[in-house]
TIRO-2110 file (N, C-alpha, C; in Angstrom, 1 decimal):
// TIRO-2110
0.9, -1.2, 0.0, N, 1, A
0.0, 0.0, 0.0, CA, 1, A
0.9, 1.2, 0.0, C, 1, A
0.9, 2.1, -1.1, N, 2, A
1.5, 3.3, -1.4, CA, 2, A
0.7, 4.7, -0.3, C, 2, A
1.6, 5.6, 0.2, N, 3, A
1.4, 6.6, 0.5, CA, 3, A
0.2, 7.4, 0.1, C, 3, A
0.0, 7.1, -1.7, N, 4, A
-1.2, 8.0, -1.8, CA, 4, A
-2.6, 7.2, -1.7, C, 4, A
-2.7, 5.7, -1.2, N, 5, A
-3.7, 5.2, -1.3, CA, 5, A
-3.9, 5.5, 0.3, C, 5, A
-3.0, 5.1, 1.1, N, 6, A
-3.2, 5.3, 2.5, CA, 6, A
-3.8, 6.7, 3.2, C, 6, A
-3.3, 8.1, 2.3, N, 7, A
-3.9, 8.9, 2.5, CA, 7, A
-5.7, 9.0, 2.1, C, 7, A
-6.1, 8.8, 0.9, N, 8, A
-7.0, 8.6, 0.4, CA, 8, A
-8.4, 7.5, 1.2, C, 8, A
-7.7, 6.1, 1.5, N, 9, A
-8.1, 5.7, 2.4, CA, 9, A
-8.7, 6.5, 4.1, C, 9, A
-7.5, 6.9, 4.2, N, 10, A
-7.3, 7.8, 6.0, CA, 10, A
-9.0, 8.9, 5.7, C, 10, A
-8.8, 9.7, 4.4, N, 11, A
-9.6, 11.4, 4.0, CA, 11, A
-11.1, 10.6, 3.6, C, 11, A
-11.2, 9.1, 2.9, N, 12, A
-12.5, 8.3, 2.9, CA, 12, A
-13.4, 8.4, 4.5, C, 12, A
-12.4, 7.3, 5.7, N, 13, A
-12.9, 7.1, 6.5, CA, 13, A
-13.1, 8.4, 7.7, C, 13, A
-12.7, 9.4, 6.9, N, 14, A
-12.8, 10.8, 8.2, CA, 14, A
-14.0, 11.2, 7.9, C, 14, A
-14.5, 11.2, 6.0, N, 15, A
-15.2, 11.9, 5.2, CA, 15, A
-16.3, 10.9, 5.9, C, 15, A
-16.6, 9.3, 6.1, N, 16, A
-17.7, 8.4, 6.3, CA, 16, A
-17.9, 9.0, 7.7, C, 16, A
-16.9, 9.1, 8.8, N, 17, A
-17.1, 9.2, 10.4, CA, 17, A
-17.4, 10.2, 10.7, C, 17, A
-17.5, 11.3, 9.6, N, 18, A
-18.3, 12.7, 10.0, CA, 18, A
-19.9, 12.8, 9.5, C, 18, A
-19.7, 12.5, 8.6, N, 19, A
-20.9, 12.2, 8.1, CA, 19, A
-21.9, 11.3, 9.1, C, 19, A
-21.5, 10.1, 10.1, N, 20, A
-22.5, 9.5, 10.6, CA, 20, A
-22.1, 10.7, 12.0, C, 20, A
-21.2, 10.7, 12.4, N, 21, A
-21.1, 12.4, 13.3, CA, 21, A
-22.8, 13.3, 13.2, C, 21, A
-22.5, 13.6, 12.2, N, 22, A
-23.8, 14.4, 12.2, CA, 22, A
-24.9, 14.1, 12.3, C, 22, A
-25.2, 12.8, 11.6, N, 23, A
-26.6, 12.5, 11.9, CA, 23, A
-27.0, 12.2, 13.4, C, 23, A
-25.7, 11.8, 14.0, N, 24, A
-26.3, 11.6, 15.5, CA, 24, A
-26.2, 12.9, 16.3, C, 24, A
-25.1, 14.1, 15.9, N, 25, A
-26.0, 15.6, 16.3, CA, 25, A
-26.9, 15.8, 16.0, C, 25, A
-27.6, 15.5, 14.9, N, 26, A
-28.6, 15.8, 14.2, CA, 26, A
-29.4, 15.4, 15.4, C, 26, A
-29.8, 14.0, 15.6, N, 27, A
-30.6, 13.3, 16.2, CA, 27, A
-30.9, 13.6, 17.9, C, 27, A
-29.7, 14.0, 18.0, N, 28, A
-29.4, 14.4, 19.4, CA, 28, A
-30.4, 15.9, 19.3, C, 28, A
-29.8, 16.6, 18.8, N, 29, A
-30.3, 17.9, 18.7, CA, 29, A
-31.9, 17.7, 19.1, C, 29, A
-32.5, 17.3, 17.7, N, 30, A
-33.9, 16.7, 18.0, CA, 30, A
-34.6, 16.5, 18.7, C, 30, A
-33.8, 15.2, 19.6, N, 31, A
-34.5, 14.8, 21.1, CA, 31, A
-34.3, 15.8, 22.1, C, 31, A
-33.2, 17.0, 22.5, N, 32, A
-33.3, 17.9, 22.7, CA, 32, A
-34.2, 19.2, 22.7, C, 32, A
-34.2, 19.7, 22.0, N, 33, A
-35.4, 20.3, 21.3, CA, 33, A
-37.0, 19.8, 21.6, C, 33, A
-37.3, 18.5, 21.4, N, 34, A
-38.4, 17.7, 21.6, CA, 34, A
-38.4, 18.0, 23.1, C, 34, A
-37.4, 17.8, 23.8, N, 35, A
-37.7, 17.7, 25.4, CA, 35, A
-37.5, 19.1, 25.8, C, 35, A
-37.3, 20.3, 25.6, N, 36, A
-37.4, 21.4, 25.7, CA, 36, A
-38.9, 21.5, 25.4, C, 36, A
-39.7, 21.5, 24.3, N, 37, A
-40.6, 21.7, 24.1, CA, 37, A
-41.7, 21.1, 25.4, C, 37, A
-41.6, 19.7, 25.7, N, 38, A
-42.6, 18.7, 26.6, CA, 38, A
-42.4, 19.8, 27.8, C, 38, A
-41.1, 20.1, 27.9, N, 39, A
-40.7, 20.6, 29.6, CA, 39, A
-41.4, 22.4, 29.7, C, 39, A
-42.0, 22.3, 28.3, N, 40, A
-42.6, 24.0, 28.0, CA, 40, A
-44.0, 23.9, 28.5, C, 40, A
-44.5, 22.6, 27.8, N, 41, A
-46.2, 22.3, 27.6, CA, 41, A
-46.3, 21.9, 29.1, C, 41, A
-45.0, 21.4, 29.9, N, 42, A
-45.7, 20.4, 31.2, CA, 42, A
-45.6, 22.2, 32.1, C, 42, A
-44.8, 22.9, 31.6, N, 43, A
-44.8, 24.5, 32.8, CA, 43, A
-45.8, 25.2, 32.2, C, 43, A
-46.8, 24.8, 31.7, N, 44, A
-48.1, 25.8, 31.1, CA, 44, A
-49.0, 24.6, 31.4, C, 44, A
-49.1, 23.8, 31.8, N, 45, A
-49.9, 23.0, 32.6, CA, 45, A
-51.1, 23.7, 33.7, C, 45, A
-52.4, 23.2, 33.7, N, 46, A
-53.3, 23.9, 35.1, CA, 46, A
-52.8, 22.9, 36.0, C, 46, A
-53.4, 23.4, 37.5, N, 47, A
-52.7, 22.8, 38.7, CA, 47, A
-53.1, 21.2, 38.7, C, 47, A
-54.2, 21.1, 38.5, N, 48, A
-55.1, 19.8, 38.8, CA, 48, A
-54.0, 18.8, 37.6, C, 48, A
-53.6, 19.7, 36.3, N, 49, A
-53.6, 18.2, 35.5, CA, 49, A
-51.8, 18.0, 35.9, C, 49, A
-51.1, 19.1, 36.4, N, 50, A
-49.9, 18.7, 37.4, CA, 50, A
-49.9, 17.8, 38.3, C, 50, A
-50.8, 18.2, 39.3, N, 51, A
-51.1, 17.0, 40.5, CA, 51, A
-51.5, 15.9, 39.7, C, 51, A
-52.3, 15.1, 38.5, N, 52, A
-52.4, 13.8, 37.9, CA, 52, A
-51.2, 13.5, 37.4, C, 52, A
-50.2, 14.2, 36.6, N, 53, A
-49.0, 14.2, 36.0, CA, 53, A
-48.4, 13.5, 37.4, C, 53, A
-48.0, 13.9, 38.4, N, 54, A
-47.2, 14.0, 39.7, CA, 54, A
-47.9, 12.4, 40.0, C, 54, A
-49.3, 12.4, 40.0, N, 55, A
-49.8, 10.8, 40.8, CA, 55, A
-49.3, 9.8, 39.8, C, 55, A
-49.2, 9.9, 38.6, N, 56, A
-48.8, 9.1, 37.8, CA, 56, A
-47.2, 8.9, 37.6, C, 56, A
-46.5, 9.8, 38.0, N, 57, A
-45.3, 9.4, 38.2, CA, 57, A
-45.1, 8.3, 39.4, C, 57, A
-45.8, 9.3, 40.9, N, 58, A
-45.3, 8.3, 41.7, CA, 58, A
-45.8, 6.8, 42.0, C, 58, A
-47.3, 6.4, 40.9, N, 59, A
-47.6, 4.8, 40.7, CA, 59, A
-46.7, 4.4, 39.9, C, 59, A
-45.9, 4.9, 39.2, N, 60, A
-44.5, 4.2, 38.2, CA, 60, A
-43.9, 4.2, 39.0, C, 60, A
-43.2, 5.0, 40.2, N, 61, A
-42.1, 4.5, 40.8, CA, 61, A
-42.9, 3.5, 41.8, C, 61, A
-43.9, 3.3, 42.4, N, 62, A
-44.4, 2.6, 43.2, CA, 62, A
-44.0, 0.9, 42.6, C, 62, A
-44.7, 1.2, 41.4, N, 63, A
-44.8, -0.4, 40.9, CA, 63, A
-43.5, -0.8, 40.1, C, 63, A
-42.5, 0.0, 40.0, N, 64, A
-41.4, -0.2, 39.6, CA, 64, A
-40.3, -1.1, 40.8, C, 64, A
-41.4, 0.0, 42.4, N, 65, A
-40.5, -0.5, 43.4, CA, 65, A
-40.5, -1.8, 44.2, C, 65, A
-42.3, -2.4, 43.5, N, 66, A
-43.1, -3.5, 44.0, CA, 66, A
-42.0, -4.5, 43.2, C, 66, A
-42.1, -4.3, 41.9, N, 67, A
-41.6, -5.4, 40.7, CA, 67, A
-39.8, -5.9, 41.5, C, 67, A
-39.3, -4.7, 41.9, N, 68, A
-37.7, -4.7, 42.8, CA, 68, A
-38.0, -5.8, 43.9, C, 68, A
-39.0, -5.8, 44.5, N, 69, A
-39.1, -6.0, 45.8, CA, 69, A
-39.5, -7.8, 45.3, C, 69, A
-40.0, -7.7, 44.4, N, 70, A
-40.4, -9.1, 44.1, CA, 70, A
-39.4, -9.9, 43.1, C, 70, A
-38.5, -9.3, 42.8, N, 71, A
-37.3, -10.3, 42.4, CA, 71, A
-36.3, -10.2, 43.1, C, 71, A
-36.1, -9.2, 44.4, N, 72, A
-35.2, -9.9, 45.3, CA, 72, A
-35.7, -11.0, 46.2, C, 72, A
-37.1, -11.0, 46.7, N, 73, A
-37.9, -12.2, 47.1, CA, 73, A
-37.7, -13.5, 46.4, C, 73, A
-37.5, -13.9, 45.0, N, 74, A
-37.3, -14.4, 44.3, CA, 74, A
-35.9, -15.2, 44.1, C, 74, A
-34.9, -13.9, 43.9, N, 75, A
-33.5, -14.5, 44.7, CA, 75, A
-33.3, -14.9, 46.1, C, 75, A
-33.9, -14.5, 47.0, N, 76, A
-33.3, -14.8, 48.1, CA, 76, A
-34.5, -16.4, 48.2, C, 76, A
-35.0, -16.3, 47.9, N, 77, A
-36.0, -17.7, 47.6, CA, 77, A
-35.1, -18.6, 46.9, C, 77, A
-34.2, -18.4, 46.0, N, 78, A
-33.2, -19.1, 45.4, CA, 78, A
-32.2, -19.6, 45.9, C, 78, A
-32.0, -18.9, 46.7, N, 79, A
-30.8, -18.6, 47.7, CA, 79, A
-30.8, -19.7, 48.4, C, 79, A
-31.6, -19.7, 49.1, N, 80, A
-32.2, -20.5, 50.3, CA, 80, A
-32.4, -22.0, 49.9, C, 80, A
-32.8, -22.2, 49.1, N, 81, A
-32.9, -23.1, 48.5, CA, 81, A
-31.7, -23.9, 47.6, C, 81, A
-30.3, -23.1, 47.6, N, 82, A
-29.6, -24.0, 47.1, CA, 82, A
-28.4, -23.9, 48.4, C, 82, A
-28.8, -23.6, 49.0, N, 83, A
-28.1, -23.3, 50.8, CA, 83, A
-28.3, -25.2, 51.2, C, 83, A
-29.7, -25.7, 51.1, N, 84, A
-30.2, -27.1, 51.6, CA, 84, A
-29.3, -28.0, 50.9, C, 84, A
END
């Protein structure tokens, strides 16, 4: 491999790794933007549909914390059972 293919080579793969570069700022950008926007509509919210917003968060962490709580019950059930 000669000097000038190696460069050419090198100026291809900068020319492909910017190119996918950008689509993921692109993309990024985007999702940004998008969550700027949600974080606009949820602060122009009335109070009542904040307080539902708010109860529905905290049943996702609830039953996030139930689902936790039932596969360490599960391991330690395992546990115990290869203890015998």
């Amino acid at each position: 491999m000669g000097i000038v293919s190696f460069f050419k080579n090198a100026f291809s793969d900068m020319g492909k790794s910017a190119k996918a570069q950008h689509e993921v700022d692109k993309a990024q950008f985007e999702a940004t933007k998008a969550e700027s926007k949600a974080q606009w509509e949820e602060a122009k919210m009335t109070p009542a549909g904040r307080q539902a917003k708010m109860q529905d968060e905290r049943n996702a962490q609830i039953k996030e914390a139930k689902e936790r709580t039932a596969a360490a019950k599960e391991r330690i059930d395992l546990a115990k059972t290869r203890q015998k």
